[in-house]
C-alpha positions as CSV (number, residue, x, y, z in Angstrom):
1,X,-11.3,86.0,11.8
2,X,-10.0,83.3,13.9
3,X,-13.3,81.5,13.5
4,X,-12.6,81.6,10.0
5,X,-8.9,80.4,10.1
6,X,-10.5,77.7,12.6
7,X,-13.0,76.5,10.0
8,X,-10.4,76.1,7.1
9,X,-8.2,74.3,9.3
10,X,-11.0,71.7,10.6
11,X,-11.9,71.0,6.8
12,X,-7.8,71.0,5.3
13,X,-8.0,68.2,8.2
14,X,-11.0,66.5,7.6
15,X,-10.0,66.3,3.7
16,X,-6.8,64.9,4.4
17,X,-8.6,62.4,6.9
18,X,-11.0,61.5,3.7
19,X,-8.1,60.7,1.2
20,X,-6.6,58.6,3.6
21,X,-9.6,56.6,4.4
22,X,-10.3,56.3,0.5
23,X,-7.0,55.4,0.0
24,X,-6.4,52.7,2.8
25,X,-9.6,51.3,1.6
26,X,-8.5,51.4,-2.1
27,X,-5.4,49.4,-0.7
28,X,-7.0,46.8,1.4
29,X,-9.8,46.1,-2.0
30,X,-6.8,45.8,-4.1
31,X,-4.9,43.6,-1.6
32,X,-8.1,41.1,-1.0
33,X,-8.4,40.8,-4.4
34,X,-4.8,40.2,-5.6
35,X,-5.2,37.4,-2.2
36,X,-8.3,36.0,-3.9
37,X,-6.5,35.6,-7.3
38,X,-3.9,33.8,-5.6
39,X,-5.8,31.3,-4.2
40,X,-7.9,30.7,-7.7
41,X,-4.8,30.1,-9.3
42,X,-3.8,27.8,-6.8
43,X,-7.4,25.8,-7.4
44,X,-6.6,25.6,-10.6
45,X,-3.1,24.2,-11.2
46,X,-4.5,22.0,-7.8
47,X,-7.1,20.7,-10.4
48,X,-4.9,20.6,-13.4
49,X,-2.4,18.0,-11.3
50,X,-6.0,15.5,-10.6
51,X,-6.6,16.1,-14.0
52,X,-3.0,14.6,-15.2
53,X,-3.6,11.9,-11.9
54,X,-7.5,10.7,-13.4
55,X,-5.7,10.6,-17.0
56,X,-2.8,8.4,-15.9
57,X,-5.4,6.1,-14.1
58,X,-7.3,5.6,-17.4
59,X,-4.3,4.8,-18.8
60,X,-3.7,1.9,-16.8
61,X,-7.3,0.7,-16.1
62,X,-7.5,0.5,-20.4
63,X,-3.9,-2.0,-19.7
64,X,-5.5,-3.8,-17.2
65,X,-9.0,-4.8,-19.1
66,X,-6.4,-5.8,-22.1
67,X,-4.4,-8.5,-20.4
68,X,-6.4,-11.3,-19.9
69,X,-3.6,-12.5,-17.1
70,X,-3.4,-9.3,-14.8
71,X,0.0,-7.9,-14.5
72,X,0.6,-7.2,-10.9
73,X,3.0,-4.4,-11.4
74,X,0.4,-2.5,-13.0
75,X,-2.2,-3.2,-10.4
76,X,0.0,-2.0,-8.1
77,X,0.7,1.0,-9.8
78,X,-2.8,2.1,-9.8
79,X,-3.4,1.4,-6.4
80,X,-0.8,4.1,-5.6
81,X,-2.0,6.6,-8.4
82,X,-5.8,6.3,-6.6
83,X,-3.8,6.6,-3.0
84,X,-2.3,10.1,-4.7
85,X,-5.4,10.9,-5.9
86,X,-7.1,10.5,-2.7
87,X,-4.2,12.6,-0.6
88,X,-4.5,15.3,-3.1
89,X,-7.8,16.2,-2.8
90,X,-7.4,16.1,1.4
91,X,-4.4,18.4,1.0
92,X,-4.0,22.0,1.3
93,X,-3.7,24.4,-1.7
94,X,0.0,26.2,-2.0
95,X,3.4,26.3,-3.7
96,X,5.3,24.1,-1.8
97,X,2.0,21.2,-1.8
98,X,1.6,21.3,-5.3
99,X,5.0,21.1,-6.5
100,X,5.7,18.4,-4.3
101,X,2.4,16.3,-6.0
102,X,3.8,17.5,-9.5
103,X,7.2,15.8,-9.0
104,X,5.5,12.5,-7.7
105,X,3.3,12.6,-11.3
106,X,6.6,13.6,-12.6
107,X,8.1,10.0,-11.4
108,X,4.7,8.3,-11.8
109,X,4.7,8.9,-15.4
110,X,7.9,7.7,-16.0
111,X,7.5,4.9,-14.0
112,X,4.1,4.4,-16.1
113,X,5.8,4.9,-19.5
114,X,8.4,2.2,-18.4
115,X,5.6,-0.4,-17.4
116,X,3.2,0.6,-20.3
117,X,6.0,0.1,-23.1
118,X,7.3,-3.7,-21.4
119,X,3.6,-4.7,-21.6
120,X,3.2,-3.7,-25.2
121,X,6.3,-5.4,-26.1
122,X,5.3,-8.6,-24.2
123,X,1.8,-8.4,-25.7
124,X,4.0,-7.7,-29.3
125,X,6.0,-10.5,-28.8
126,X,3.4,-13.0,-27.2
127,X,1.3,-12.1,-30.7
128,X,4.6,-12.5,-33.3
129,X,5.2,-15.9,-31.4
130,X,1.7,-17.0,-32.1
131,X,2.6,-16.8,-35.9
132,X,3.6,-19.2,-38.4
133,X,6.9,-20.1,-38.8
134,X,6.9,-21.7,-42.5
135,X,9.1,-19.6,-44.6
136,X,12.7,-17.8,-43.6
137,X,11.6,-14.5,-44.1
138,X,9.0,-14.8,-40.9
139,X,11.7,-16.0,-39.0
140,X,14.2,-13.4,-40.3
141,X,11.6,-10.4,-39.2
142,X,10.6,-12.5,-36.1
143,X,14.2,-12.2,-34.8
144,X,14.4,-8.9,-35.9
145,X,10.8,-7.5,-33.4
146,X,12.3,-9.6,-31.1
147,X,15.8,-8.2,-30.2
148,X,14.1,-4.6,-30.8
149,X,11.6,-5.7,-27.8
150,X,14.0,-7.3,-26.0
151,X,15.9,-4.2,-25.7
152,X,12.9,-2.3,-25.0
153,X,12.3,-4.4,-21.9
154,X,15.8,-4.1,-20.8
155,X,15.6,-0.5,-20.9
156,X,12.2,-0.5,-19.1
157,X,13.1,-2.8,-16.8
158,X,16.2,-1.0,-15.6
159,X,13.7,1.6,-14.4
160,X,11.3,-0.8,-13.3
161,X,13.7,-2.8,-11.0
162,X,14.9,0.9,-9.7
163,X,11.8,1.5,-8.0
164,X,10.8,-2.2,-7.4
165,X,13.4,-2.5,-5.4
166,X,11.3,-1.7,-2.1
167,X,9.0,-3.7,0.6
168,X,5.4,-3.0,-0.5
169,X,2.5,-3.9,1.1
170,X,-1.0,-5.9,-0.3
171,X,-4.5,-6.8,0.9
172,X,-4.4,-3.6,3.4
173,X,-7.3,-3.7,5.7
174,X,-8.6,-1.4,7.9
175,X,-11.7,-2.1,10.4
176,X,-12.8,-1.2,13.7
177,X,-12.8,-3.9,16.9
178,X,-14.3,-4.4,20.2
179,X,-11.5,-5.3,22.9
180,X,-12.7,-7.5,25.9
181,X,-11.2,-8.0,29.3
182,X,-10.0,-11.1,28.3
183,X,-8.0,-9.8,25.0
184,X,-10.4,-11.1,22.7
185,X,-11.2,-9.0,19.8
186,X,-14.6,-8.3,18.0
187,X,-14.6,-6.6,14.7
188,X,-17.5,-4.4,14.5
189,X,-18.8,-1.1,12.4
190,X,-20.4,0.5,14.5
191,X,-18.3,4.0,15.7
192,X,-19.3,4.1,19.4
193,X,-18.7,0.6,20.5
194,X,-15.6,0.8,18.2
195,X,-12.1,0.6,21.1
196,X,-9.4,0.5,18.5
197,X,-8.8,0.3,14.9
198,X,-7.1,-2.3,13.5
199,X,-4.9,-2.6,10.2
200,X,-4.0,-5.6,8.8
201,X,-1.6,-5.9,5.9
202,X,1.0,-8.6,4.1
203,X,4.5,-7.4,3.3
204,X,4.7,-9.0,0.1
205,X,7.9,-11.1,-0.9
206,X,10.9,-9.2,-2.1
207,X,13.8,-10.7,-3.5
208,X,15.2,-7.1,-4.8
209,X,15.0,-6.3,-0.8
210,X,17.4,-7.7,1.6
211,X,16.3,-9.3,4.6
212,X,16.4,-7.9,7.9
213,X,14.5,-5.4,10.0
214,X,12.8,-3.2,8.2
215,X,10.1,-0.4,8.9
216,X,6.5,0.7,7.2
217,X,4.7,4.0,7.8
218,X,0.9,4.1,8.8
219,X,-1.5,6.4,8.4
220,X,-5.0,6.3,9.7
221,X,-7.1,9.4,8.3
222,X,-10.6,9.7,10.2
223,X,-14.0,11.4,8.7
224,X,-12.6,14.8,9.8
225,X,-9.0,14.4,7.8
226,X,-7.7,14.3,11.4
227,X,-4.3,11.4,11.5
228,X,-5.1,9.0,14.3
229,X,-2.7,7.4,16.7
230,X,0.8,9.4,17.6
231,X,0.5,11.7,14.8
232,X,3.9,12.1,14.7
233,X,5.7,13.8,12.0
234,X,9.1,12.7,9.8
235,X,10.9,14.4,7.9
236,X,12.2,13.1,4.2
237,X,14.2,16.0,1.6
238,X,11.1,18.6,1.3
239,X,7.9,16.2,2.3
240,X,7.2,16.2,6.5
241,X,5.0,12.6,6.1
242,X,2.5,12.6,9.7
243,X,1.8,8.6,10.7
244,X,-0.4,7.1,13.3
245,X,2.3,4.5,14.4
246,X,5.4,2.7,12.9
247,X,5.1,-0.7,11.9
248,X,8.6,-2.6,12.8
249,X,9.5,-6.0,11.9
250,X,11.8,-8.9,10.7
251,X,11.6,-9.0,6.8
252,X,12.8,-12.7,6.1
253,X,12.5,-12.7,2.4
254,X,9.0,-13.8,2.4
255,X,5.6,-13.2,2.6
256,X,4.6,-11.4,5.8
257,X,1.2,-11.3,7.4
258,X,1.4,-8.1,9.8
259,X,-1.8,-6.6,11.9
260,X,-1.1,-3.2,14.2
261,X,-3.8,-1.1,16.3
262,X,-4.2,2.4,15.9
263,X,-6.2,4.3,18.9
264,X,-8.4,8.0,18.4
265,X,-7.0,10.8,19.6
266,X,-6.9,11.2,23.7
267,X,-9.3,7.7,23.5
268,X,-12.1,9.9,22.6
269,X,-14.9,8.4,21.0
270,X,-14.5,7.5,17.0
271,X,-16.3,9.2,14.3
272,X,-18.9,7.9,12.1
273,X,-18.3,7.8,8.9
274,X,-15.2,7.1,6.3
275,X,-11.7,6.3,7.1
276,X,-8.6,6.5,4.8
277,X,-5.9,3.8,5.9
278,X,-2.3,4.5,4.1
279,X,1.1,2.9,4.3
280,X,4.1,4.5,3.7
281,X,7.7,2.9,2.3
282,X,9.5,6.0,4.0
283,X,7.6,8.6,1.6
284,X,6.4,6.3,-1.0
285,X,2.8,5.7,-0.5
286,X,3.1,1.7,-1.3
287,X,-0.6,0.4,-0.4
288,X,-4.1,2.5,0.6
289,X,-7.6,1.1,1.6
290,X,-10.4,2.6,3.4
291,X,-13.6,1.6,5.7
292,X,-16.8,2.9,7.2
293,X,-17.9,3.6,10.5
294,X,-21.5,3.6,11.2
């Protein structure tokens, strides 16, 4: 009898030990997959953002082919789209990463409908002026397109001035050099007899900016996405920006040739292999380049 009771007991408990398994494993499948969907979704808006980035890029490559004098502004502009481009596809897939890239293509496309609209006025207006001017009516309708461009332009440059009105930086370099005893440098692209890298970049002329000392960010990003250099961290409203060294100078209203060194991390060996250089106007990404190491 108590053999019995015994037996029931051991299979009431072995039961209950079953449902429990079944049911902590139903949990953990239902929790890995809800984790999975997560991340899918994540992928997905990640490449629905470098979709929008390519698409704005287009958009000013097809202005740039049809200007026949490149507008500068518009260069630049698609320098720091490709630079977006570039950090978006290093970065990590979450909330707070994507929303951050969606409120820079946010300001990027206003910034692009701004320069996009005063180059089809100027291209409007350069192509009305190139009419004839023989009869009254021309010149009546002439006026006419051009006080509707002109305040096109005003609006647009409003914006345009807003966001011009920091230091950028042009011809960004990046390459690796031999050091000597003496202080004489080599360049060279070969990774193991590379001793530093060094960046070389010209603070264009700014008269929106005044003069005085100012500061650019840089970022050196080796084959491994590692940041050379300091790899210090500042912090700007929601976006922590990690540099390899602060560049520091005397901005005196004029063009400004400026070349820094950037070191691998605890003077280990570099890398073969391709490196990302970026500078940084606080957390505007103003100029990128990169290099190879052999």
């Amino acid at each position: 009898m108590e053999d019995n009771k015994s037996n029931i007991g051991l299979k009431v408990a072995l039961g209950i030990a079953l449902v429990l398994f079944l049911a902590t494993g139903f949990y953990t499948m239902n929790l890995y997959k809800n984790s999975e969907k997560v991340q899918n979704d994540l992928m997905e808006e990640k490449q629905l953002v470098m979709n929008d980035l390519n698409a704005m890029a287009k958009q000013y490559d097809i202005a740039i082919s049809e200007n026949k004098v490149a507008n500068s502004d518009l260069i630049d502009a698609r320098n720091r789209i490709q630079g977006l481009i570039d950090s978006l596809a290093m970065s990590d897939s979450n909330v707070k990463t994507l929303w951050r890239y969606k409120q820079k293509y946010t300001s990027l496309q206003k910034e692009m409908d701004a320069l996009l609209a005063l180059n089809d006025s100027l291209r409007v207006e350069n192509s009305y002026l190139a009419t004839s001017l023989d009869s009254t009516r021309v010149r009546l309708e002439e006026r006419s397109i051009f006080t509707d461009s002109l305040l096109v332009q005003n609006t647009a440059l409003a914006e345009v001035v807003k966001n011009a009105a920091v230091l950028g930086a042009v011809e960004l370099k990046g390459f690796g050099v031999i050091e000597r005893t003496s202080g004489k440098l080599i360049p060279t692209e070969r990774a193991r007899r590379t001793d530093k890298i060094r960046v070389c970049f010209t603070v264009a002329k700014n008269k929106l900016v005044q003069s005085g000392n100012q500061e650019l960010y840089v970022q050196v990003v080796d084959p491994q996405n590692n940041i050379l250099g300091s790899n210090d961290q500042v912090q700007f409203e929601d976006l922590t920006l990690n540099y390899s060294m602060i560049s520091k100078f005397n901005y005196e209203n004029a063009n400004l040739n400026i070349c820094e060194f950037v070191t691998s991390k605890d003077d280990a060996d570099f890398e073969s292999g391709r490196y990302i250089v970026n500078v940084f106007n606080e957390k505007d990404l103003v100029a990128t380049s990169e290099f190879t190491l052999k």
